[in-house]
Each structure stands twice: as structure tokens, then as C-alpha cells.
BAPATI-840730 format. One line per 5 residues: their letters; for each residue y, z, x of C-alpha. Coordinates in Angstrom, 2 decimals. Layout:
% residues N
A) Y:Z:X; ...
This chain:
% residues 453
XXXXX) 1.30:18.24:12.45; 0.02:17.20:15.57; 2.24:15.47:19.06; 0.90:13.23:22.05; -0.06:14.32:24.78
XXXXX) 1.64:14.05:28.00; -0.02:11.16:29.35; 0.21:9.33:26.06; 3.84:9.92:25.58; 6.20:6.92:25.68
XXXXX) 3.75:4.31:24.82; 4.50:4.23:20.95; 7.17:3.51:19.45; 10.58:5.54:19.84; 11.81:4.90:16.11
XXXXX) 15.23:5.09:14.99; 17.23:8.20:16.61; 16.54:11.25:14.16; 19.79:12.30:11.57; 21.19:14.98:11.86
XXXXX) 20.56:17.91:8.52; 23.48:16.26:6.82; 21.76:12.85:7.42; 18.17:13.92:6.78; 19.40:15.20:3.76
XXXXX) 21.00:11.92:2.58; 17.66:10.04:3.86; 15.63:12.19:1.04; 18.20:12.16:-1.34; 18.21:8.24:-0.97
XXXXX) 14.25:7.63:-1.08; 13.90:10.46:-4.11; 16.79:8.30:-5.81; 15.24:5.04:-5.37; 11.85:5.91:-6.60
XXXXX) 12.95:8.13:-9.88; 15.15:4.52:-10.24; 11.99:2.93:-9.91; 9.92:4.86:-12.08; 12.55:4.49:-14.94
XXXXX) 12.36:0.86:-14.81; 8.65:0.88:-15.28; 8.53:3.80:-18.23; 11.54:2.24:-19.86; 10.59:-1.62:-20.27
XXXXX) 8.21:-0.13:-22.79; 8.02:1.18:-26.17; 6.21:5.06:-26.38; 3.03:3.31:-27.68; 2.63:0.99:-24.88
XXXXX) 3.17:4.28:-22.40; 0.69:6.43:-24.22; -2.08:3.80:-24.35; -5.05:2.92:-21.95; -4.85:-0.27:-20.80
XXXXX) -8.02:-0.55:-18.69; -10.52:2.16:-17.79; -9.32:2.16:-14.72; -5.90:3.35:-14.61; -4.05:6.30:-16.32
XXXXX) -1.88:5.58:-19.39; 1.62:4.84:-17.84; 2.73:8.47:-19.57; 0.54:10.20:-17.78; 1.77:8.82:-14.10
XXXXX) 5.26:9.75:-15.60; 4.42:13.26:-16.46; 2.36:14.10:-13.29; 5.48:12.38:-10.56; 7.41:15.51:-12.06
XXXXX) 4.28:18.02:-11.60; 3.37:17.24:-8.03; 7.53:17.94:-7.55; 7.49:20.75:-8.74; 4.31:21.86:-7.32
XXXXX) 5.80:20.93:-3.68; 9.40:20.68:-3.77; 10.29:23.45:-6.07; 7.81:26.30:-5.67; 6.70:25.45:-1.80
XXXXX) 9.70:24.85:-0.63; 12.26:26.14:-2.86; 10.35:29.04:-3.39; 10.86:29.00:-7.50; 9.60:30.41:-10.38
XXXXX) 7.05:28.01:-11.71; 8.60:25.84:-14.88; 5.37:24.84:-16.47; 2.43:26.33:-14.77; -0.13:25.26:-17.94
XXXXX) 0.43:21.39:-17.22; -0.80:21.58:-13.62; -4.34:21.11:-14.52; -3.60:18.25:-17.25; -2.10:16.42:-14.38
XXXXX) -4.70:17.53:-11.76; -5.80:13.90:-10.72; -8.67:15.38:-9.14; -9.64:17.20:-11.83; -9.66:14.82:-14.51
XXXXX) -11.17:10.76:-13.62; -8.56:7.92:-14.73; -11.39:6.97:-18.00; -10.76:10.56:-19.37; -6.94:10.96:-19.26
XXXXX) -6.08:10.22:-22.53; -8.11:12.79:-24.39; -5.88:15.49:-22.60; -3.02:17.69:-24.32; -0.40:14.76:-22.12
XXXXX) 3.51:15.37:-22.54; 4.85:12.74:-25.19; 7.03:10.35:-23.00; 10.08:11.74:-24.63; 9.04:15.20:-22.94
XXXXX) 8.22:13.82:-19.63; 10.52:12.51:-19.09; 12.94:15.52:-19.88; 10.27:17.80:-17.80; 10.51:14.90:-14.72
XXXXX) 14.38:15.19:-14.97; 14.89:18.92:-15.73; 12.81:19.04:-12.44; 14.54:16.55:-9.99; 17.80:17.78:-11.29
XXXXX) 16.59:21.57:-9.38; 14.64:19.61:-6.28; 18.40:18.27:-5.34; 19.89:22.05:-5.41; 17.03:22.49:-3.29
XXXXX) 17.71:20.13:-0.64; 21.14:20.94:-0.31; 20.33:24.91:0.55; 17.15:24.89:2.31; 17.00:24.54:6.13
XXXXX) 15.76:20.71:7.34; 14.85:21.94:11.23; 13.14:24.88:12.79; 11.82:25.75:9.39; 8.35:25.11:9.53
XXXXX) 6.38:21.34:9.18; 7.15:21.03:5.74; 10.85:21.22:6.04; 10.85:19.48:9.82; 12.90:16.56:9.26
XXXXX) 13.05:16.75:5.31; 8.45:16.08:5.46; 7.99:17.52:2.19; 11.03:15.36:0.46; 9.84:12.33:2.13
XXXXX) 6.28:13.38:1.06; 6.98:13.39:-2.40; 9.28:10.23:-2.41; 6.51:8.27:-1.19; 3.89:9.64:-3.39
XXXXX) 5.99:8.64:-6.54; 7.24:5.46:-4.85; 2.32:4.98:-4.54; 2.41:5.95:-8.41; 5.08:3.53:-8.96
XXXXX) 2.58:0.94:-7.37; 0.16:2.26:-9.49; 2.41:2.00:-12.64; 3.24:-1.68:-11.72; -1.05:-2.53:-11.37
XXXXX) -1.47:-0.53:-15.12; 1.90:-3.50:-16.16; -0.40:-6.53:-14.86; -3.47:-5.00:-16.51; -1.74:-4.77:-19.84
XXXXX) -1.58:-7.23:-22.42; 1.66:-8.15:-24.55; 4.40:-9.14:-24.73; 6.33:-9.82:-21.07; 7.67:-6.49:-19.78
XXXXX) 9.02:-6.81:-16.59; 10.61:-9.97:-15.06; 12.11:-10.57:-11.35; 13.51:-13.43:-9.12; 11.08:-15.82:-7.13
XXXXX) 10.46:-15.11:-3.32; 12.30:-17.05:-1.07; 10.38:-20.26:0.23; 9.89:-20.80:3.68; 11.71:-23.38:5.77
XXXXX) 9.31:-25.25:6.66; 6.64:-26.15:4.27; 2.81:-23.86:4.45; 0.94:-25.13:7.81; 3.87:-26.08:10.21
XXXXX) 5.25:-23.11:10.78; 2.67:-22.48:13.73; -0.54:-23.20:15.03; -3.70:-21.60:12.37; -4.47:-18.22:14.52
XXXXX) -3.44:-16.88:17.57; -5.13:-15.12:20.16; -4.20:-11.70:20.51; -4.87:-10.55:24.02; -7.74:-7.32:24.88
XXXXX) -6.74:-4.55:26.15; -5.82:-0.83:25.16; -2.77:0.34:22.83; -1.55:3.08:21.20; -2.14:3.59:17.70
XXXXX) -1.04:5.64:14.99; 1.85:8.04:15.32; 3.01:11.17:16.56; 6.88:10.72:16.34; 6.75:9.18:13.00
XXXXX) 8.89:11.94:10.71; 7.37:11.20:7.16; 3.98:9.58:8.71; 1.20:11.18:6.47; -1.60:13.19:7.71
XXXXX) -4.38:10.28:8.49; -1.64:8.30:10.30; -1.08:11.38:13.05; -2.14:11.47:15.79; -1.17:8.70:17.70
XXXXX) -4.20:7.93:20.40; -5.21:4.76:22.90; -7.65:2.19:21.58; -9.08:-0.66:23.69; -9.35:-3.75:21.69
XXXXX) -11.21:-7.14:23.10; -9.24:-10.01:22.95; -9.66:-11.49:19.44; -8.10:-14.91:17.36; -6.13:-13.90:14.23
XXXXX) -4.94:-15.76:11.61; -1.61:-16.03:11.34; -0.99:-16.05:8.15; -3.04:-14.46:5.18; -5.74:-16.66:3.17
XXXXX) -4.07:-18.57:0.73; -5.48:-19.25:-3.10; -6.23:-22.79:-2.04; -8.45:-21.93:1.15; -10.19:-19.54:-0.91
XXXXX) -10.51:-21.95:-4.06; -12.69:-24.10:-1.38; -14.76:-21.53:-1.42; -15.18:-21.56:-5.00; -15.99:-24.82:-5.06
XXXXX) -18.54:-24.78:-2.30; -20.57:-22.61:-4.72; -19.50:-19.50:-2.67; -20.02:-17.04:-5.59; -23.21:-18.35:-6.00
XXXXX) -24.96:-18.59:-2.64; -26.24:-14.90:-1.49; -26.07:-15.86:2.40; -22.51:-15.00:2.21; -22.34:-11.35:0.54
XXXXX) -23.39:-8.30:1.64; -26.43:-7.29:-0.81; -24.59:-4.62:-3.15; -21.36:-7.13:-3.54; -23.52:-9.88:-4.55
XXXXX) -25.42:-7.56:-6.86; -22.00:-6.47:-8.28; -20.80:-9.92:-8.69; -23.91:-11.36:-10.36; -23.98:-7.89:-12.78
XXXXX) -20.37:-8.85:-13.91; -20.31:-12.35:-13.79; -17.38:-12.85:-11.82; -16.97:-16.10:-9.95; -13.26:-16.05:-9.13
XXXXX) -10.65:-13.42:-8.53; -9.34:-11.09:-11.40; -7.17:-12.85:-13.37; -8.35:-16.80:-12.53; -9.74:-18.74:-15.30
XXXXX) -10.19:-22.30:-14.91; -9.06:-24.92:-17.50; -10.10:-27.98:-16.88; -9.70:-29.48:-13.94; -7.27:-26.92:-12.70
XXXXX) -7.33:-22.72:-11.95; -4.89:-20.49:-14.18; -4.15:-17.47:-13.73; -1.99:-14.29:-15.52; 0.58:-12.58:-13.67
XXXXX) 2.77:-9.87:-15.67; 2.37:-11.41:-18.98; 2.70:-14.97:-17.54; 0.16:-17.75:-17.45; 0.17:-20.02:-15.11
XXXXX) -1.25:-22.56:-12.62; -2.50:-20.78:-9.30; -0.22:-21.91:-6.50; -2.49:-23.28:-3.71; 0.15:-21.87:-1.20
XXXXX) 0.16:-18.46:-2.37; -1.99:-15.53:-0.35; -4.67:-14.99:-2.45; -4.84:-11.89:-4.70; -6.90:-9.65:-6.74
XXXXX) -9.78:-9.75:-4.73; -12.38:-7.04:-3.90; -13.42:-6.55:-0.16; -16.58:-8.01:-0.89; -14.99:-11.27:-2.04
XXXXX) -13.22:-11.13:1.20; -16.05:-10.39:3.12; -17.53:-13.06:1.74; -15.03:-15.93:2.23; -14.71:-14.71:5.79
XXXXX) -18.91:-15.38:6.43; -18.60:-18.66:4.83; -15.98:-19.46:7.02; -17.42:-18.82:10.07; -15.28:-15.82:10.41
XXXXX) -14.92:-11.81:9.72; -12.52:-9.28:8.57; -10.25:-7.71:11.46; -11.11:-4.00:11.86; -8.04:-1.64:11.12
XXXXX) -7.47:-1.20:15.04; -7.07:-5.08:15.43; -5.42:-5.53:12.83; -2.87:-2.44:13.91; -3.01:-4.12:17.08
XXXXX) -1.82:-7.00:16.26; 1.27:-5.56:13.58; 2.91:-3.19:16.42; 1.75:-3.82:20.35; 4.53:-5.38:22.13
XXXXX) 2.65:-6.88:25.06; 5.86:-7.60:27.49; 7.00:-3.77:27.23; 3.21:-2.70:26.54; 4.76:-0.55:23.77
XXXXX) 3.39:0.13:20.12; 6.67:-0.98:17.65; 6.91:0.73:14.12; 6.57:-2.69:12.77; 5.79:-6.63:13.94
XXXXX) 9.36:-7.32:14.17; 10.09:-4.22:16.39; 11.38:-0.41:15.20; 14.15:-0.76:12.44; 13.24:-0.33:8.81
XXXXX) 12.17:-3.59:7.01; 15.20:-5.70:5.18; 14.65:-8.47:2.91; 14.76:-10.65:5.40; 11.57:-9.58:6.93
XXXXX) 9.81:-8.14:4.17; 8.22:-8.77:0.88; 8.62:-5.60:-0.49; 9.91:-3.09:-3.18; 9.02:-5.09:-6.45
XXXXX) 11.84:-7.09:-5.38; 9.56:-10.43:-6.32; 6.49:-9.61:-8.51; 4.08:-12.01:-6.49; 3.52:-13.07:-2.74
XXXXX) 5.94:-15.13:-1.05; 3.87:-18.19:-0.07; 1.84:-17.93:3.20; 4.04:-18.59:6.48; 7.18:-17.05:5.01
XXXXX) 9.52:-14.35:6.65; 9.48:-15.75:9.96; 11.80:-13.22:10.79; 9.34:-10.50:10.22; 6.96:-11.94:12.83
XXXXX) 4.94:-10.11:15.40; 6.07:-10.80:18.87; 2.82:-13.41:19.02; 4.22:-15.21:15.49; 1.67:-13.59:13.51
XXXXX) 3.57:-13.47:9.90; 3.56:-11.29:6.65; 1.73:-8.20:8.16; 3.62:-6.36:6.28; 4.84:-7.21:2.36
XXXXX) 3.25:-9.88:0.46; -0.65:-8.01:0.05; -2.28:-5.84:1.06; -5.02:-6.85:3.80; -8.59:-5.35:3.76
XXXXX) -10.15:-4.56:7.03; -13.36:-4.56:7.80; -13.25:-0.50:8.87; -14.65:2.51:6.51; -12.04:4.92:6.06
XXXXX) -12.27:7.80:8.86; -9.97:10.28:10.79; -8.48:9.42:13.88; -9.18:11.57:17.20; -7.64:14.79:16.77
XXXXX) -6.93:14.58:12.83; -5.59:17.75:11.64; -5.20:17.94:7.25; -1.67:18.34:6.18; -0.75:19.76:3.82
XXXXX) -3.54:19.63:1.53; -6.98:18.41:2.25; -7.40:16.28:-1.06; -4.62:13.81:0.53; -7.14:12.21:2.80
XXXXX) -9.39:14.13:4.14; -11.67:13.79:0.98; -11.78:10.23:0.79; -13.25:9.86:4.60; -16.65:8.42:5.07
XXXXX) -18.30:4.95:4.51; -17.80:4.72:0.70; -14.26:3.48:1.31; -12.52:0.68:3.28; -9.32:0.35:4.79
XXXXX) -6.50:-1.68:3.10; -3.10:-2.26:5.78; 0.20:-4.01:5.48; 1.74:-3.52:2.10; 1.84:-5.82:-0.77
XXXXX) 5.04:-6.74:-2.79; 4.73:-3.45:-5.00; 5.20:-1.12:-2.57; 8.24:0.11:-1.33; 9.23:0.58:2.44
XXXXX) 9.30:4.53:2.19; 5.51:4.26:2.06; 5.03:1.28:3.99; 5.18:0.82:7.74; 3.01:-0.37:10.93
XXXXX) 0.25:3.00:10.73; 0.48:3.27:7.11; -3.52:3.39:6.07; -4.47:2.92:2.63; -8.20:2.93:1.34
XXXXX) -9.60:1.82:-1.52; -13.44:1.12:-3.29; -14.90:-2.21:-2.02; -15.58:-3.21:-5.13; -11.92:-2.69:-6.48
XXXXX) -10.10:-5.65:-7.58; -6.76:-4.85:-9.93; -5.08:-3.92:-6.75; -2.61:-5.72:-4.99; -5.54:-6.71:-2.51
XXXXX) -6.21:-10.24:0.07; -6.73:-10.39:3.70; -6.69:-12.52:6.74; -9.79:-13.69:9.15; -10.27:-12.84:12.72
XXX) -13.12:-14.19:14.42; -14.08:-13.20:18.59; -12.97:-14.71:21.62
């Protein structure tokens, strides 16, 4: 993993004061816990049929997400770290995701979800024995700070993200259920003035100190930024049903030339999901039909749909450093926080996050969760596309395996930040990149606009 530099130390953010072993080893224990209790409540909601079925092309039947969360454990946890005997060496290329596209899944030899979920449990129950014996400092980067346990907590907390996309995809009978987000005070305009200006300048971004920070996060570097206006809140479904109606979808001087192509090939003319009816938009959520809340961020849009609202609007995408930028520079100290709201973990209070609601709270909520110039939501609610490709940061170094990121980098993919709803807070903080195709649209996706000074 890589550190600062000298002259670059002290300008990001200190974090919370690192555990002791006993405490790092309660940390892991905690975020491993959560996100097997996660998983369960995903697998478990529906019958063995439903888990061993495709429900779109695009994702993995939920059994196979199930099966492979226990072989990427094993793979890390157990024979890396733990240095064991391998339990079941001839599933590691069934549940190769690079190996074998999403489309193609099903056709494989897969564990029936009775057996996965004894091979997932047979395996944490050994991880656990693990991280009680093995040494959490001066062992090497993957044991640093518990890395590899936080690692591996995070990528089944992502697959648990994925799980809950496969849930909105399928079709049946309601499956999973949760309580409404908490309105804000005030209601969606008041709260503050449209966009704020966030000032130019140079900041640190990414991270060095971060202890579970992933590989394309590291290392933390100085990036001048002009001064820029940024919305503060993202776009909501009724700013981006004017667009509709302005014949957006339709006019070409707002797309880039391969989105409108994809658009026109598929016929699409709203986001995933919308139908109209009427006089009025519907849309299914989880099972649920129902009328598209104009105060809602908008969701289930593809970066070209975003892209496209922001031309017609007079406005752009933020790039990833802006928008970075704006979610963690302090500018009275000068410092880079680990989130808006400053360097403790997100609560409830400041957050939409952790499938706690299974939508977006509506646009100007969490005011306690605000950046220090009132910008609100970075974080929870959606996931924002930027307008930035994918690429390393100064200094990148892979770790530990290239197919993490390092594989993805290049023009083909663009930059999603901030979280959505789904994701949970292990894998979900101020330098947290995520990537996607442009042309993706079941994900938890929206944005915000930025336009120049």
C-alpha cells in the first residue's frame, strides 16, 4: 500500500484513532457479521427457485452471488491469510467472475442454495478462528489493521448491493419490505439556495491513512480545482421529468452520439422502470407500483441520460475531483474530512444508507450530513455519475490483485461517487470510487449538475 509524502502529510483527513488488535479484531468481526446478516436477508426472502433463476441478463442468479461471497473468503481469508488447506478448490473457477460473463452463469455446475449456503457458513465459521489467532500489526499489508477482513466485508457488503439490484429486477411477488426515509424539515427547495459555489483552489484527495481504503482510492495526492457552482442537492424525478417533456429523449443536440444511438436502438424515453399512465409517470420499485414522487432524486438512469439532462440544462456533470472536492475539503482548516460532515463514520442521522430505506430520501434531506458549504446527500441516497473515465491516481500501486481495479481503467468506464441507499457504510466513504458502463441503468445510479464560474 502506498503513504504521503512528507510535504503532503497532514492535509487529509486524520480519521478516527486506530484500535488496538483486540479492537481491530472486533471492527472485522462486526462488518463480517453485518454483511453475512445482510446476505441472509436477501437469500432467505426467497424460495430456492427464485435464487436459482436469471432474472435479467445482466445480473447473476441470486445463488450464484451466495455461493461465490463464501469462495472469495476462502480464497483470501482462509488460505492467504490463514494459511489453510483449500476446502473446495474445484468451485473456484465456477465462481471466477472474470471467467464466466453474468449472461452465462446459469449453465454452470452452481451449488444448490441449500449447499451454499452450508459451504458460505462452514467457511465463515473457520475465517472467525482465523481472526482470533493471526497477528493484526507488523504482519504484512494484508493483515495491517485487519485489510484483508475489511476487504472481504466490503466486497460481500458490494455483492449484497448487487443482490438487492437482481431483487428490483425481479418480478413477483413482494420480497423485501422496509420503513420510509425520514422527510426533511423543511419541505424540497427551502432548505438552501439551488447551488453553491465551491471555491478554486488545490486539495488533497484520496487517501493514504484510510485502513480498509481499496487500492484505486490510495494514494492520497493534491489536485487544483477552479472554483465551480454545485448543486446542492441531487436532480430530482420532477426536474428531470421536465426534461421529458421538453422532448429531451428525442432531440439529438443534447446526447453524446453513441447514447443517443443507444437510446433510439432501445427505445427508451424515460428511466428504467417509468412508464407513464395517463397523465401521470409510474414507476416499480421492489415489487411495488407506484406514482413517481416529483421530490425524489432521480434513479435508474444511465450516464448518458445524465449527460444529457445536464446539456439541456445549461449545465455538466462534476468531474470526480470536484465532486471529491466538494464531499471532504474543509476550507476554514484547509483539511480533506473522511466525509461532508467531518471524520466519524456515517449514523442515520446523516446518511441514507445500509438498505435501511429501499429508495432515496427526498432531495434536501439529512441536513445533518451536510458539507461544511450545505451541499447535502453526497453520500447515501444514489449514487452520482461524474463526468471522469475511470483512471489511476498518481502513484497507483495494485493491491492485492490486479483484477480489483486495475483492469477496469481506461475510457470505457465512468466514475460513479457517493453511495446510494443499498450500500452499506463499510464500503462507502468520501474516496470511495465506483465505476460502471455509461450505458448501465439497473444500478442505483442519478447525479447532480455543476456548471463553471
Amino acid at each position: 500500500m502506498t503513504t504521503d509524502d512528507t510535504a503532503r502529510r497532514g492535509t487529509e483527513g486524520a480519521g478516527e484513532p486506530e484500535p488496538a488488535p483486540d479492537g481491530l479484531r472486533r471492527r472485522a468481526l462486526d462488518a463480517l457479521t453485518a454483511a453475512r446478516t445482510r446476505t441472509a436477508l436477501l437469500t432467505d426472502t426467497v424460495d430456492d427457485g427464485e435464487l436459482t433463476a436469471q432474472h435479467s441478463p445482466l445480473m447473476s442468479p441470486l445463488v450464484w452471488d451466495l455461493a461465490h461471497i463464501g469462495n472469495q473468503e476462502e480464497q483470501w481469508l482462509l488460505r492467504t491469510v490463514g494459511r489453510r488447506a483449500a476446502r473446495r478448490p474445484e468451485i473456484d473457477s465456477v465462481y471466477d467472475a472474470f471467467e464466466h460473463p453474468r449472461a452465462s452463469r446459469p449453465a454452470l455446475p452452481l451449488l444448490p442454495p441449500p449447499e451454499a449456503r452450508r459451504y458460505a457458513a462452514e467457511v465463515r465459521a473457520r475465517v472467525v478462528d482465523v481472526l482470533g489467532t493471526v497477528p493484526l500489526e507488523g504482519g504484512g499489508p494484508l493483515t495491517d489493521a485487519s485489510f484483508a477482513f475489511g476487504m472481504i466485508a466490503q466486497h460481500e457488503q458490494q455483492h449484497d448491493e448487487t443482490m438487492l439490484i437482481t431483487h428490483q429486477l425481479r418480478s413477483g411477488p413482494v420480497a423485501l419490505t422496509a420503513p420510509e426515509p425520514p422527510r426533511p424539515a423543511l419541505a424540497p427547495g427551502p432548505f438552501g439556495p439551488f447551488e453553491v459555489l465551491v471555491p478554486g483552489g488545490p486539495f488533497t484527495m484520496g487517501t493514504s491513512t484510510e485502513p480498509w481504503a481499496l487500492d484505486n482510492e490510495r494514494p492520497a495526492h493534491r489536485r487544483d480545482v477552479p472554483a465551480f457552482f454545485l448543486d446542492t442537492a441531487p436532480v430530482t424525478c420532477g426536474a428531470y421529468r421536465a426534461f421529458i417533456d421538453d422532448g429531451g429523449y428525442r432531440d439529438p443536440r443534447w446526447w453524446a452520439a453513441d447514447g443517443y444511438g443507444q437510446i433510439r436502438r432501445h427505445d427508451i424515453g424515460a428511466p428504467l422502470f417509468w412508464r407513464r399512465d395517463g397523465g401521470q409517470w409510474l414507476r416499480r420499485r421492489f415489487g411495488v407500483v407506484e406514482t413517481v414522487p416529483d421530490d425524489e432524486p432521480v434513479l435508474h438512469v444511465s450516464w448518458y441520460e445524465a449527460d444529457a439532462y445536464a446539456r439541456w440544462a445549461g449545465r455538466r456533470l462534476p468531474t470526480e475531483a470536484e465532486w471529491e472536492k466538494a464531499a471532504r475539503h474543509d476550507p476554514a482548516t484547509g483539511r480533506s474530512r473522511r466525509f461532508p460532515w467531518g471524520d466519524t463514520d456515517p449514523t442515520p442521522e446523516r446518511a441514507n444508507l445500509g438498505q435501511r430505506h429501499l429508495r432515496p430520501a427526498p432531495a434536501g434531506s439529512y441536513p445533518d450530513g451536510a458539507s461544511p458549504l450545505g451541499v447535502r446527500q453526497l453520500i447515501g441516497d444514489v449514487w452520482e455519475w461524474t463526468a471522469s473515465d475511470f483512471l489511476p491516481y498518481p502513484g497507483f500501486a495494485a493491491f492485492p490483485y490486479r483484477e480489483y481495479s486495475e483492469v477496469f481503467f481506461g475510457p470505457a468506464h465512468k466514475v460513479l461517487r457517493g453511495g446510494a441507499f443499498g450500500v452499506d457504510p463499510v464500503a462507502c466513504r468520501g474516496t470511495f470510487r465506483n465505476w460502471d458502463l455509461p450505458v448501465r441503468r439497473q444500478i442505483f445510479a442519478g447525479f447532480r449538475t455543476a456548471r463553471d464560474v
